[in-house]
C-alpha positions in Angstrom: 121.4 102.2 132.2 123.7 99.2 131.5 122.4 99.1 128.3 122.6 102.9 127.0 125.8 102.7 128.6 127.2 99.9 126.3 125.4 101.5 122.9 127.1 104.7 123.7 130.2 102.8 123.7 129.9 101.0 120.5 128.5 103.9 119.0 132.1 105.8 119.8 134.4 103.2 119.1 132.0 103.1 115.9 133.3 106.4 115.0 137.0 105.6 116.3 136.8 103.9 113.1 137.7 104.8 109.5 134.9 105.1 107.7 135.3 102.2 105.2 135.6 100.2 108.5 132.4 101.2 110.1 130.4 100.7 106.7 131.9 97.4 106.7 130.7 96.7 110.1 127.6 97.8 110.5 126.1 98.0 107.1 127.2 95.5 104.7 124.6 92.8 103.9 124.8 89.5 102.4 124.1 89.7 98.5 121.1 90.0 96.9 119.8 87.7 94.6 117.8 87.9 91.2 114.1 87.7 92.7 112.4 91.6 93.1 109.4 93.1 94.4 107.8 96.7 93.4 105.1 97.8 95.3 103.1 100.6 97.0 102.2 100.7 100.6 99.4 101.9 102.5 99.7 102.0 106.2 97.1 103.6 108.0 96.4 104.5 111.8 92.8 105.5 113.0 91.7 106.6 116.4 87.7 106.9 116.1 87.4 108.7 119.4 89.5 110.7 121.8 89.0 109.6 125.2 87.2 112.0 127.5 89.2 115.1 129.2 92.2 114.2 127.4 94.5 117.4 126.6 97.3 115.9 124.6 97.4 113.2 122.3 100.2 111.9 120.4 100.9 109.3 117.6 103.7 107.9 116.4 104.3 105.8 112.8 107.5 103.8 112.2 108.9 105.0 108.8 110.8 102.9 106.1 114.1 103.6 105.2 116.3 102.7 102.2 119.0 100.0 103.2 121.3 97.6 101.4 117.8 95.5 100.0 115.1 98.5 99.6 114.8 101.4 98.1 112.1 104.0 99.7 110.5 106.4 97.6 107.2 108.7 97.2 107.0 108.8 101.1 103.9 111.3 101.8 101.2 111.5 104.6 97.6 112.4 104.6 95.2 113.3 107.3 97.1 115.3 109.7 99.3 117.1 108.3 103.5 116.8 108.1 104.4 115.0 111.4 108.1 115.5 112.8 110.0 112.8 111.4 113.2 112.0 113.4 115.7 109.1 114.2 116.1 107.1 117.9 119.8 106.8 118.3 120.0 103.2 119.9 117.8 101.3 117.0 118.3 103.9 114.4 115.0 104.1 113.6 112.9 106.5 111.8 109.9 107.7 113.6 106.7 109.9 112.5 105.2 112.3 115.1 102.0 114.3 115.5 100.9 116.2 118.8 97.3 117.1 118.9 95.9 119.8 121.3 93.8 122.1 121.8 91.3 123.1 118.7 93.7 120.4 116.7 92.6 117.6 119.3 89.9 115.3 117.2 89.6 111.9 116.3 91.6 110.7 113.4 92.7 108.7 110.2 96.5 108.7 108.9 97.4 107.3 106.2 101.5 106.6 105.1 102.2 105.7 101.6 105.3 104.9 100.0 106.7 102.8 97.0 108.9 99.9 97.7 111.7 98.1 95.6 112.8 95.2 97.6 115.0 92.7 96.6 115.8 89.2 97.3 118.4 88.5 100.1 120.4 85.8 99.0 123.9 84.8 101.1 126.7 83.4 99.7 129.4 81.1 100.7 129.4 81.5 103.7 132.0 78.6 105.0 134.1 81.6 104.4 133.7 83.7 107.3 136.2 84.8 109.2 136.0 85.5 112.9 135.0 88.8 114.5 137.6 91.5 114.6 138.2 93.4 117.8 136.8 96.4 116.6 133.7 94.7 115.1 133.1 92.9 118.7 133.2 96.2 119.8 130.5 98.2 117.4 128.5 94.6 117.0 128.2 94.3 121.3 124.4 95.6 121.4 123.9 93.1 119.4 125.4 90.3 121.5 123.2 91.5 125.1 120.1 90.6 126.2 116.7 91.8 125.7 113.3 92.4 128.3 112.4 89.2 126.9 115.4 87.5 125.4 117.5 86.5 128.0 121.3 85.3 127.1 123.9 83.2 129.0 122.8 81.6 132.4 118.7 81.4 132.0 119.2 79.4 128.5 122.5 78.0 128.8 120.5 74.0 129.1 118.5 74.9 125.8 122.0 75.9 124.1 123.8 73.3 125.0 121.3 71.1 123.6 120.5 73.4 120.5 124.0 73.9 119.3 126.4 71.3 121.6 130.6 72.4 120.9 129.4 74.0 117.6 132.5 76.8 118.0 132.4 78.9 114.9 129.6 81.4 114.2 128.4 79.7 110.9 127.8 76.5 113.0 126.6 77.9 115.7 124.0 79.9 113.7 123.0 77.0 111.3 122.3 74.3 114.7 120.4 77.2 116.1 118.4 77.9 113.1 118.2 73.8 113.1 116.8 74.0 116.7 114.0 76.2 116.6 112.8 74.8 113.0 112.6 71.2 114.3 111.6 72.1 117.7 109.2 75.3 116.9 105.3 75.0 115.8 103.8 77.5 114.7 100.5 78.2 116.3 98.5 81.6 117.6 96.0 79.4 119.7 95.3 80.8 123.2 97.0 83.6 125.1 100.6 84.4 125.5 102.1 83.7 121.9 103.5 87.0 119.9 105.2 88.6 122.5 108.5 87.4 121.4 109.4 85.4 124.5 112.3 83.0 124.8 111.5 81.1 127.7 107.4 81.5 126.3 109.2 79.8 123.2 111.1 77.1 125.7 108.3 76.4 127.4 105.4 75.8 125.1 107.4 75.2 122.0 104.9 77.3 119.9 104.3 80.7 118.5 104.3 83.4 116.1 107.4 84.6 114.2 108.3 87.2 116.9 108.6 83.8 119.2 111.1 82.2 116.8 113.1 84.8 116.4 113.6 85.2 120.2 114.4 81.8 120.3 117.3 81.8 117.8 118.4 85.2 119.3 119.0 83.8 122.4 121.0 80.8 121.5 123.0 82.5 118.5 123.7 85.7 121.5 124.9 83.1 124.3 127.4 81.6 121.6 128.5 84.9 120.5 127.1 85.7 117.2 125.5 88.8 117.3 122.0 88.6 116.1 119.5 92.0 115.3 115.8 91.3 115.0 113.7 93.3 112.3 109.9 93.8 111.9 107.9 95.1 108.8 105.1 94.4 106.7 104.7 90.8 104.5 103.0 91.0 101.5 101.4 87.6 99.7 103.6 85.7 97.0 100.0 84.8 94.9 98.6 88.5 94.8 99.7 91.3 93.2 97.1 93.9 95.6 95.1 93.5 98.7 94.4 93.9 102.6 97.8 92.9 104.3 96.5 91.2 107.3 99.3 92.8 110.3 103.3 92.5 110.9 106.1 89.9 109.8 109.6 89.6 111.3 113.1 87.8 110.8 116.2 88.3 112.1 119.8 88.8 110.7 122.8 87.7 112.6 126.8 88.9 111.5 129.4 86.7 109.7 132.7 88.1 109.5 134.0 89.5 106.1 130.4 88.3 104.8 127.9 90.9 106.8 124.4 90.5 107.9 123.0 87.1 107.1 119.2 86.7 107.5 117.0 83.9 108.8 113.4 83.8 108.5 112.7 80.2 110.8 108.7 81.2 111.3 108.0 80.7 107.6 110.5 78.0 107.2 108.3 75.8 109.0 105.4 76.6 107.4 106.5 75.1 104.0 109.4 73.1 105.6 110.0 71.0 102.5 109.9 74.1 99.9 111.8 76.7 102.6 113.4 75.1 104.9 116.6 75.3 103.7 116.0 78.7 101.9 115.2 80.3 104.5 118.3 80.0 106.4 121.0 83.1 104.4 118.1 83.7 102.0 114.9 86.5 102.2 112.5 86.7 99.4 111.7 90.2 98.2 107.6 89.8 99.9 108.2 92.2 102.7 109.0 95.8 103.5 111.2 96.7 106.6 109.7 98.7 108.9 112.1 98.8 112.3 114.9 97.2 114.2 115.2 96.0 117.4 113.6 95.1 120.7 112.7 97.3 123.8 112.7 100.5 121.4 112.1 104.0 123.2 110.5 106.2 120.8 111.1 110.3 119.4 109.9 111.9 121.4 110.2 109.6 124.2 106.9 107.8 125.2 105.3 108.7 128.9 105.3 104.7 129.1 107.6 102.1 129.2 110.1 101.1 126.2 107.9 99.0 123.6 108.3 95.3 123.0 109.0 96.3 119.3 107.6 98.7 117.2 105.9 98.5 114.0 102.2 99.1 114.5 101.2 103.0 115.7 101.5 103.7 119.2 99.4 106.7 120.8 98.8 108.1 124.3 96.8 110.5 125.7 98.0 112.7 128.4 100.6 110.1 128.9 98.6 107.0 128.9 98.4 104.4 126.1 95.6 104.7 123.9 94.4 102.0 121.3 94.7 102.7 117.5 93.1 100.7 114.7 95.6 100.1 111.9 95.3 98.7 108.4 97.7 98.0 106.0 97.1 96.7 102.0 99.5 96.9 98.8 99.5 97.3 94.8 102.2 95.8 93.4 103.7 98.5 90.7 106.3 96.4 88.6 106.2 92.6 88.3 109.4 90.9 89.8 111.7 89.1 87.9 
């Protein structure tokens, strides 16, 4: 309730606002840079049988949208039809939606196909940030609380104090925490546990997957008041131009004032620390599509279950209860990149 409460604040001092200021604070994105990508996606859900005595079922696919970086275009779905396609108001995500019953109930494939033209993210000089406005501390405060699994203030305050000591100015405290979970961070998937984007599974073990990061450097940029949003979405491989994507990617952006959203991207930092580890820090090469933001997501329609970790693979449930779904992703790129 705490939460809703405060996005329902932002959201109307968002549109206390003039409009130049609310594009300014919520939408404007560090630069892009000269690297491209052009490519169509296939995303595809399959549920091979309907469990027994089930009278509803229901699916739902996270949808791309065009931002400041890509550009969304021959959208279509096959298999069941036009789903309802609407957006969740705390995320602002776009969500597909299919309800089978009755003679309609079956097992299933869906497939979502769209073209992509994503560009590089490439910040800029940015030793010239200012500090927050009031109003953007305002709008920006979702962005600042805690998460089901990324705690801020009190349960990390040891790890921040070691991460980014009396850093006191959001560039600094972003670039020591982005310094902390690179040098401190291995990535791994071995065993259980990993991938649920965890903080104190990331303080803990000191190993994970990119969702693990990313909680990491949420927590410690939050707790030092940078506001930090964490997207997910699809990677694609920088030595093929088609192919079998093997699952999900994220990164996370956190705001500079007067520059916008500046991205990080720590996971695959590490894994080429000498080529990326410095890239990756203001910089996001065009490899990827964006699916969805944020964590604890309630969907549209509202799921029977509990809010979702995140959301970027399909999510189904019959009569109410969850339901596994294969899912399969590949690409063809359509343009070369410069």
């Amino acid at each position: 309730m705490e939460r809703m409460a405060a996005v329902c604040l932002a959201f109307g001092l968002l549109f206390s606002l003039s409009a130049a200021d609310s594009e300014k604070v919520l939408k404007k994105e560090a630069a892009s840079g000269e690297k491209k990508r052009d490519f169509e996606l296939t995303y595809q859900a399959s549920l091979k049988e309907v469990p027994a005595g089930t009278k509803k079922l229901e699916l739902w696919l996270p949808v791309p949208q065009k931002t400041a970086h890509q550009d969304i275009s021959d959208l279509k779905f096959a298999g069941l039809g036009e789903p309802a396609v609407a957006v969740e108001p705390e995320h602002g995500n776009k969500i597909a939606y299919w309800k089978l019953e009755g003679d309609a109930l079956k097992a299933f494939t869906v497939a979502m196909t769209f073209r992509c033209k994503r560009k590089e993210i490439a910040a800029k000089e940015l030793d010239t940030a200012r500090a927050l406005t009031a109003e953007e501390k305002a709008v920006l405060g979702p962005f600042l609380q805690a998460d089901a699994l990324v705690p801020v203030g009190e349960p990390v305050n040891e790890v921040v104090k070691t991460a980014v000591g009396d850093a006191d100015t959001p560039v600094a405290v972003s670039r020591k925490a982005y310094d902390y979970v690179l040098g401190n961070m291995r990535y791994s998937k071995e065993g259980e546990g990993w991938g649920k984007g965890s903080t104190m599974w990331a303080c803990e073990t000191k190993y994970g997957n990119c969702t693990d990061f990313h909680a990491l450097f949420m927590s410690i940029a939050r707790s030092r008041g940078v506001p930090v949003k964490f997207e997910m979405g699809i990677p694609l491989p920088e030595d093929k131009t088609e192919g079998p994507i093997g699952g999900y990617h994220c990164w996370a952006k956190f705001y500079l004032g007067g520059i916008g959203w500046v991205p990080v991207d720590i996971s695959e930092a590490w894994k080429e620390k000498e080529k990326y580890g410095e890239y990756y820090y203001g910089n996001l090469t065009p490899s990827r599509v964006q699916l969805t933001v944020g964590r604890d997501v309630d969907l549209v329609p509202k799921q029977a279950g509990p809010a979702l970790n995140y959301f970027v693979y399909p999510y189904a449930e019959a009569d109410g209860k969850p339901v596994a779904v294969e899912k399969a992703f590949s690409f063809k790129d359509t343009k070369k990149g410069k």
